[in-house]
C-alpha positions, -999 to +999 in steps of 0.1 A: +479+442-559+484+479-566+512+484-596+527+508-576+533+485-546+561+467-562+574+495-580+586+517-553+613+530-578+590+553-599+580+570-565+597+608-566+610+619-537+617+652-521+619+689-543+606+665-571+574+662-557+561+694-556+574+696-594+551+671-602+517+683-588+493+689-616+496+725-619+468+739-639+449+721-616+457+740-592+449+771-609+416+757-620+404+757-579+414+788-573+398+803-599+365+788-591+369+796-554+378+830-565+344+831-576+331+818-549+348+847-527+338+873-547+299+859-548+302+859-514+317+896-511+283+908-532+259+885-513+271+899-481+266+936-492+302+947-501+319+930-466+341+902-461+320+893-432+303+869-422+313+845-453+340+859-479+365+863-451+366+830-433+357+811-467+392+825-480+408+813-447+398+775-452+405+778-488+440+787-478+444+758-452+428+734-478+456+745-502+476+735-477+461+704-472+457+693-506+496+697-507+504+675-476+481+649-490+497+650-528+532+645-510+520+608-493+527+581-513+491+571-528+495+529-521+494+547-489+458+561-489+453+528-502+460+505-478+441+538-453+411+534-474+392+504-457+398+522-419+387+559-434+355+545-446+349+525-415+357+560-396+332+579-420+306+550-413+308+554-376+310+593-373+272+589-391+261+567-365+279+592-337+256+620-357+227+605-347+235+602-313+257+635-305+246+653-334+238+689-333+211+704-349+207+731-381+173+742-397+160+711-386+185+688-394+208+663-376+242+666-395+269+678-380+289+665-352+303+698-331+344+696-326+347+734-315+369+748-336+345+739-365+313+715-370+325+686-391+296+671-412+311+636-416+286+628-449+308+655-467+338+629-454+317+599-464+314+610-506+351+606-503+361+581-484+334+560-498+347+563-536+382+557-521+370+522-507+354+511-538+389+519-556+407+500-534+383+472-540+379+469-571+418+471-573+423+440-552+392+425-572+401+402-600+389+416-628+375+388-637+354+387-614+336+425-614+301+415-621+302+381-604+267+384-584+285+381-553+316+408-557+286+431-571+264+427-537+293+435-513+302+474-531+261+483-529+262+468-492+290+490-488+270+520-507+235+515-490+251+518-456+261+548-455+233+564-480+205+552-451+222+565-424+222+596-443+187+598-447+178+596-414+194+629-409+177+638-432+199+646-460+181+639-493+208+653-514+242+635-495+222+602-503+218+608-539+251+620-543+263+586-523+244+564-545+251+581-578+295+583-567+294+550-559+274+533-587+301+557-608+331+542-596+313+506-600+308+513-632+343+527-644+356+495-629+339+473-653+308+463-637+281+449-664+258+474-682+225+447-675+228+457-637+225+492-640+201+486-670+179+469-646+185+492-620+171+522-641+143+502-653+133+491-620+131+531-614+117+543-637+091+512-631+082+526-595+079+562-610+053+551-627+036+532-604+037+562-578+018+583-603-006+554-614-016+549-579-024+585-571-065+588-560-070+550-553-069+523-522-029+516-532-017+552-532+019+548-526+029+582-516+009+606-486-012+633-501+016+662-498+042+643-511+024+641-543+015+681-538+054+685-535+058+666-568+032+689-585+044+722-570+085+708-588+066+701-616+049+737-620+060+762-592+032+789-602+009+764-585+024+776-547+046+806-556+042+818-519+047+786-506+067+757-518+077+771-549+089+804-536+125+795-535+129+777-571+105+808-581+128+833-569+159+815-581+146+816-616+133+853-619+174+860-609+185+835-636+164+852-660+172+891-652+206+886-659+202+884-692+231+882-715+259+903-693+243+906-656+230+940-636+266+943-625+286+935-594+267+945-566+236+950-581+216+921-581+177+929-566+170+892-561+200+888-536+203+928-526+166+927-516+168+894-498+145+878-522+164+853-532+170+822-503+200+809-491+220+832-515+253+823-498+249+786-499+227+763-522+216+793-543+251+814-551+246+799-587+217+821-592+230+852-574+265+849-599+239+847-631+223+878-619+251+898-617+276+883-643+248+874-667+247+840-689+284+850-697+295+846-661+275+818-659+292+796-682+322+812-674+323+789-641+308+760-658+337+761-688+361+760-653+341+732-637+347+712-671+382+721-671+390+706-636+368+672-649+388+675-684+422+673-660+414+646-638+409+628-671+433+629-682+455+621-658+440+594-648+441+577-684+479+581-685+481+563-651+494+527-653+482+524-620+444+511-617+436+519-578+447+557-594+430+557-621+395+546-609+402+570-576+412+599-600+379+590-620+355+586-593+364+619-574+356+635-610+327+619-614+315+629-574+326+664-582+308+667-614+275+657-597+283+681-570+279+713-598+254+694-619+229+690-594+233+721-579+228+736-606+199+714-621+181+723-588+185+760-591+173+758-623+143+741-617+154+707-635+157+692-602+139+694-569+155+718-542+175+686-523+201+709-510+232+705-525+261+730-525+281+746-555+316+730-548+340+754-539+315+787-542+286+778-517+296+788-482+306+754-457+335+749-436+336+704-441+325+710-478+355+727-489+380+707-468+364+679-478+369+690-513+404+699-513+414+664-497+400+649-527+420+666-549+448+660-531+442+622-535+440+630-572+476+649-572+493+619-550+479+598-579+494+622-601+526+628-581+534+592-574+521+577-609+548+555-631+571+577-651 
């Protein structure tokens, strides 16, 4: 049972509250979506519209939101966490039924007055499950065979039904934020040892089998690999975007062209500059300086979450606060490995700076599980 449960005394109440929010965290956001609106100011050719505008309006409302969710008592989200993933769960399987269709994909489920894509919902709600469980799990018994098979049940669910969609990017992030969390809670090392042997195994068996009767993979799945592996080989076709991406990276140079004055994104070479791409767009106007500007920030907000959750006596907090910073750092880490060609293109957004409506909202909920851990910890 949660610490916290039974210790209702330590819980502040009213005015107290909002004294207690991690502050600097706070800041830390809104300078990286500050970024992200000004990115999105260039990108759009000096206008608010179409992105900068309404980006700043769900920022705003996430604010907002991040708030109202600090102010709930966190045994609260809790004992909320089992029914939000089950919610997440089935608003996947509505997708593939009432789904709507973008760039020929099946993601998001269309409410009106914005398109909700619940896998966004599911990165969270799935590492808020695998908190709660592994806070009502004796910890003796983490990497019992059987109380390891339920939480990758629970993972795999969710990270097939994302596929289908498909959403090669979602999934990895799914599989990657959950085995995190499972492994902050204590599971043993020899399961994920044998996990990343047994992938590494198949990698090599994939290549071994190219050319002969066993060929595990279709002809242009393997040209795919090869054009990730060396982009010059298609640079009009499948390696134009990761191509493109990296002549902005490199024309930056130390300082950037200047605000306004990238030719990758001013030219409309460079693709979806607004969304997965932004990184690249920011390097070529800020230069490597800008660059690691926003990473140093990124670091910062992991660096918080941290910390707060070591102080925090309370162990569903702790391995909450440390699994949404482990899901947010792969969010920037594999953007950013994918625009700079260490990564194939999956199609993952830079958190807080790429353009999207559930990403951000998404986002900010997180973080304000983080502050109700923070708010409501033992003092």
């Amino acid at each position: 049972m949660s610490y916290l449960a039974h210790n209702t005394k330590f819980v502040p109440t009213g005015f107290r509250k909002i004294l207690y929010l991690n502050w600097p965290l706070i800041i830390l956001l809104t300078a990286v979506a500050s970024a992200g609106f000004i990115m999105l100011y260039s990108v759009a050719g000096g206008s608010s519209q179409p992105w900068m505008e309404p980006q700043l309006k769900r920022f705003i409302a996430g604010i907002v939101l991040m708030i109202g969710v600090a102010m709930v008592p966190i045994w609260f989200w809790r004992n909320m966490a089992g029914l939000a993933f089950a919610v997440s769960v089935a608003l996947l399987v509505a997708v593939e039924f009432f789904g709507s269709v973008g760039m020929g994909a099946q993601r998001w489920i269309d409410l009106g007055f914005i398109r909700l894509q619940p896998s966004e919902l599911t990165k969270i709600t799935l590492v808020l499950f695998l908190a709660a469980y592994y806070d009502w799990l004796p910890t003796n018994k983490t990497s019992h065979p059987l109380w390891v098979a339920l939480p990758v049940i629970f993972i795999l669910v969710p990270t097939a039904l994302v596929l289908t969609q498909p959403d090669l990017g979602t999934a990895i992030l799914l599989l990657f934020g959950g085995a995190s969390v499972m492994f902050i809670a204590g599971v043993h090392w020899a399961y994920f040892a044998t996990v990343i042997g047994a992938g590494f195994g198949t990698i090599y068996a994939v290549f071994l089998s190219r050319g002969t009767p066993w060929q595990l993979l279709k002809d242009y799945q393997y040209r795919r690999i090869d054009t990730f592996l060396d982009p010059a080989n298609d640079p009009l076709g499948a390696g134009y975007h990761i191509t493109q991406a990296k002549i902005a990276l490199g024309s930056g140079g130390w300082t950037g062209r200047g605000f306004m004055q990238g030719t990758q994104s001013r030219l409309n070479f460079l693709p979806e500059k607004h969304t997965d791409f932004i990184f690249t767009t920011l390097a070529e106007e800020f230069g490597f300086i800008g660059a690691i500007s926003l990473l140093v920030l990124y670091v910062l907000i992991i660096v918080f979450c941290i910390a707060t959750a070591v102080s925090n006596k309370d162990r569903f907090s702790a391995l909450l606060t440390l699994g949404i910073a482990m899901t947010f750092f792969l969010f920037f880490a594999v953007n950013m490995a994918m625009v700079t060609g260490l990564a194939p293109v999956v199609g993952v957004p830079l958190p807080l700076v790429s353009y999207g409506g559930s990403a951000m909202l998404v986002l900010m909920v997180a973080f304000g599980l983080v502050q109700s851990a923070h708010v409501h910890k033992p003092r």
